[in-house]
Steps between C-alpha positions, in 0.01 A plus 500: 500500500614495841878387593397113604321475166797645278762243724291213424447604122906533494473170698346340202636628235863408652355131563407520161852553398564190698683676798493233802522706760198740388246152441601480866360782602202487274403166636548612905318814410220292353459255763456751795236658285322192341497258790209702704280529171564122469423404803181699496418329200541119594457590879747242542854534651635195307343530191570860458878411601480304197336689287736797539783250421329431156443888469851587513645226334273644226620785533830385445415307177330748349624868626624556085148524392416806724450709266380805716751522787281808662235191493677236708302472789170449312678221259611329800170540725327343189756200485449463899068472439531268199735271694278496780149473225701244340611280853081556588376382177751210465404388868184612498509600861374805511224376727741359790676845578569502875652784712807388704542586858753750412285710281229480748796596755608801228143610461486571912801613551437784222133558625580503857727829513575663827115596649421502834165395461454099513147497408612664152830273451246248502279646256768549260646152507127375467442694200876406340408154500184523350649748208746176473231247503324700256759616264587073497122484314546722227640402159846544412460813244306662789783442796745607242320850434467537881882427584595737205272779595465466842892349695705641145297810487524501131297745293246390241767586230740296650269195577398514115868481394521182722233351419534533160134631464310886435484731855130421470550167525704533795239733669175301465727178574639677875147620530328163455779341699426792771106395458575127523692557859254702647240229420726259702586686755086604565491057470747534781287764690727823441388797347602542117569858606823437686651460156698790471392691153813458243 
């Protein structure tokens, strides 16, 4: 266990214990990490605003029944996706997912970098929109498996354990989700091969 895990596990178990200060902490540790998985899933700036809010304040209600400390981050990456399942299946607007102009303005800005060439600055902002476009037609489960394996960089292990499902389950769902890109990005007229091999 590395020293940021073992803080937050102290973290925890001290918030457990009911010390203020250290549910303080917890909670602005958890929302610089969840907010970007958040907003990845709803694709939303205001929505996922929210739906950290409700994440936390879970968090806060309910930080006794951790049983696992060393398990936090899963138990609270799980509470983030069924809020957001939950808010989807309630509103059932799972269909009417837009992009805002600062995601599309986030997207560049990463893609863009510091190249000389124009003609290739092009190229990648081209192909970043379409990988937004497409990732907006998938289903949920398979933008969730993407955004785990592919912006968290989580193992299989680790996507399992958040998932709350086998490894194998977690494979052939990233590789279907993978499968189910590539078909929309060849709709889109890209090359499936430009998905980089996870």
């Amino acid at each position: 266990m590395d020293i940021e895990a073992e803080d937050t596990v102290v973290l925890v178990r001290q918030a457990q214990l009911g010390l203020p200060w250290s549910m303080g902490s917890l909670a602005e540790r958890a929302r610089q990490r969840l907010y970007a998985y958040v907003y990845r899933l709803t694709l939303n700036q205001d929505l996922a605003q929210d739906q950290l809010q409700e994440t936390l304040l879970k968090m806060v209600q309910h930080i006794s029944e951790v049983k696992h400390p060393e398990r936090f981050w899963a138990w609270l990456f799980r509470t983030a996706l069924g809020n957001v399942q939950h808010y989807y299946r309630d509103k059932a607007r799972r269909e009417g997912i837009t992009f805002s102009a600062l995601m599309r303005q986030r997207k560049e800005d990463y893609l863009s970098g510091d190249y000389d060439d124009g003609l290739d600055r092009a190229i990648r902002r081209e192909m970043s929109r379409a990988i937004v476009k497409a990732m907006a037609c998938l289903p949920f489960s398979y933008r969730h498996v993407l955004m785990l394996r592919c912006f968290e960089q989580l193992s299989f292990t680790k996507i399992a354990e958040m998932m709350d499902c086998s490894e194998l389950h977690a494979r052939v769902l990233f590789f279907r989700a993978r499968n189910s890109l590539g078909r929309q990005l060849r709709q889109r007229g890209f090359d499936e091969d430009l998905l980089v091999q996870q």
